[in-house]
Structures are given as C-alpha cells and as structure tokens.
C-alpha positions in Angstrom: -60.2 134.8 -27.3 -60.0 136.6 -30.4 -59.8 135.0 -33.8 -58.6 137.9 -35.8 -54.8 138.7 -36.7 -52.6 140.5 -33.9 -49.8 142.7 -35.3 -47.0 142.1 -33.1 -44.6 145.5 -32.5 -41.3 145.2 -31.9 -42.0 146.9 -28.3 -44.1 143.4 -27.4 -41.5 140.8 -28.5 -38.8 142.5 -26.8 -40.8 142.9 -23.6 -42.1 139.1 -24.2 -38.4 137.8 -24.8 -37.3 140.1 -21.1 -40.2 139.1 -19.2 -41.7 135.8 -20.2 -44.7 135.4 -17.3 -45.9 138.5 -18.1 -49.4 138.9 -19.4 -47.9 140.7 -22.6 -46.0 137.7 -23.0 -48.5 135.5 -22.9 -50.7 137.0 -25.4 -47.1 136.9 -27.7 -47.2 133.0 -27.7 -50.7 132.6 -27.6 -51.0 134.8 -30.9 -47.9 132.9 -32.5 -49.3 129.5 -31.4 -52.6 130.1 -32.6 -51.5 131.4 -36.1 -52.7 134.7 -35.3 -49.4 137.0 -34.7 -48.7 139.0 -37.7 -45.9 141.5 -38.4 -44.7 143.8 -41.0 -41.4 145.4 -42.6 -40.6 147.9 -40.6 -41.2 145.4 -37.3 -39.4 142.8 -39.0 -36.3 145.1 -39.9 -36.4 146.9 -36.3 -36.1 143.0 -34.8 -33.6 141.6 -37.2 -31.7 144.9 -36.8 -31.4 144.4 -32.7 -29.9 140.8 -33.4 -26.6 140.0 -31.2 -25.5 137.5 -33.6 -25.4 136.0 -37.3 -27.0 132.8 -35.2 -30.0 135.1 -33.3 -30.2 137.0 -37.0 -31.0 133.4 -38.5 -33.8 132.6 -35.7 -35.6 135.8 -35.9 -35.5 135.2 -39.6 -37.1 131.4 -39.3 -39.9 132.6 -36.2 -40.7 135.4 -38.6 -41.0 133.4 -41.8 -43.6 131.4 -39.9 -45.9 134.8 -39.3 -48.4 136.6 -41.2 -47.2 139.3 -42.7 -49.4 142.5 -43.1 -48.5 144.5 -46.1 -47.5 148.3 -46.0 -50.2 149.5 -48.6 -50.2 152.9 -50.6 -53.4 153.5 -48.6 -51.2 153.1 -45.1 -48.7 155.4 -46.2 -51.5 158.2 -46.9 -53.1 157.4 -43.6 -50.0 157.4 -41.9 -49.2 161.3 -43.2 -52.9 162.4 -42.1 -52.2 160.3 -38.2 -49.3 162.5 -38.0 -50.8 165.8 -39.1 -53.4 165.4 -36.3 -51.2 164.3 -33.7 -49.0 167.5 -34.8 -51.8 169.7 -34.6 -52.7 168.0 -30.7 -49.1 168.8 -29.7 -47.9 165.0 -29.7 -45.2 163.9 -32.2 -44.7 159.8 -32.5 -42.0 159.0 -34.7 -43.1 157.5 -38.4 -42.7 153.9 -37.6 -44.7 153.6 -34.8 -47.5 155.5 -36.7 -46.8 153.3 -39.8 -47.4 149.8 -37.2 -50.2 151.4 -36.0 -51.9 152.3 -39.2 -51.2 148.8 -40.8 -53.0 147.4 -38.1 -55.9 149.6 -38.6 -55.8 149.0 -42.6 -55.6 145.0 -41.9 -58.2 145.2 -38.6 -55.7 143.4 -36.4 -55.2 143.9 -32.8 -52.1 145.7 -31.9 -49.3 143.9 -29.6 -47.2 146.2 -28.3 -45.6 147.6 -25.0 -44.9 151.2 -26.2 -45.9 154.9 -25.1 -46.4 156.2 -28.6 -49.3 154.1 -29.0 -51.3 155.1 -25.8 -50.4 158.2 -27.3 -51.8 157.7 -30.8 -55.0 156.0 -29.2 -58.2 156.7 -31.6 -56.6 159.9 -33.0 -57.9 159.7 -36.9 -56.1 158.5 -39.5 -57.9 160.9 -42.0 -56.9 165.1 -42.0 -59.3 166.9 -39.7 
C-alpha cells in the first residue's frame, strides 16, 4: 500500500457513497482511514455544492475538515493553462476543474482518486506548452 497522499475527486466519493463494495470504494476508506485522502477547493466546493440538505451540508463539512487539503498554487494554475493548451492542440477538451484536480495532484505527487473519463483522457499529456 502506498504511503503517499491520494487526492480524492469528487467523481470517487460519489461513486464510493453509490457503490460501497466496490474496489474504488475501498481505496476511498482506506485512504481516509489511513490519513492519506486529501482534497482541494474546487473538490470540496463541487461536494458541498451536491449536498441534499443543511444536515448532509454539515457532514461533508466535518469528513472534510478531517482531510488533507492540497493547496491550489500559482504554479497549478500556470500548469493547468499549458494541460489544456496540449489537450486543445490533441483534439480533447476537459473542462478546467478536472484539469485543475489533476494538476494539484501532480504539483503535491499524490495519487489521484477518481471515477471520471476526463482523466483517462488527460493521462500523461504534459503539463508544460509543447
């Protein structure tokens, strides 16, 4: 098992909170109970957004209080423009919050937890303008 942080996307706690025996899942819990699941703003605000209720709003806020959170640097943001420039010039487009997860997870060398196309899609595809 790995000891390094694991940014969880939105995409996995959803599928982890619909499916809970999946193997998805079970990396979910085993990253939260281990004290390795991290998250960042935009994850936070897309989960806290998708709450049903001023009660569910208050529990996401408490299991996310209890995560490591990755900051969004200046560095991300300039990585994130030069991911989307490639993937442009490849044809692909993935909308600027996936490509902001996946470049935070890059910055802060943490495994990415997730259950969303637009990640196979960004794969290895530099964060630098080629």
């Amino acid at each position: 098992m790995s000891s390094r942080l694991a940014l969880v996307d939105t995409s996995a706690f959803i599928e982890a909170d619909r499916r809970p025996g999946c193997p998805l899942a079970g990396a979910v819990v085993a990253a939260i109970a281990n004290g390795r699941a991290a998250v960042c703003h935009v994850v936070a605000a897309e989960l806290l957004t998708g709450c049903r209720s001023k009660s569910e709003y208050h529990e996401m806020e408490l299991l996310l209080s209890g995560l490591t959170w990755l900051p969004v640097t200046d560095e991300c943001w300039a990585r994130v423009a030069a991911l989307g420039f490639n993937l442009r010039r490849a044809g692909i487009t993935v909308p600027l919050p996936d490509r902001l997860v996946a470049v935070t997870a890059r910055v802060h060398t943490a495994e990415l937890l997730h259950h969303d196309a637009h990640f196979d899609l960004i794969g290895d595809t530099p964060d630098t303008p080629e």
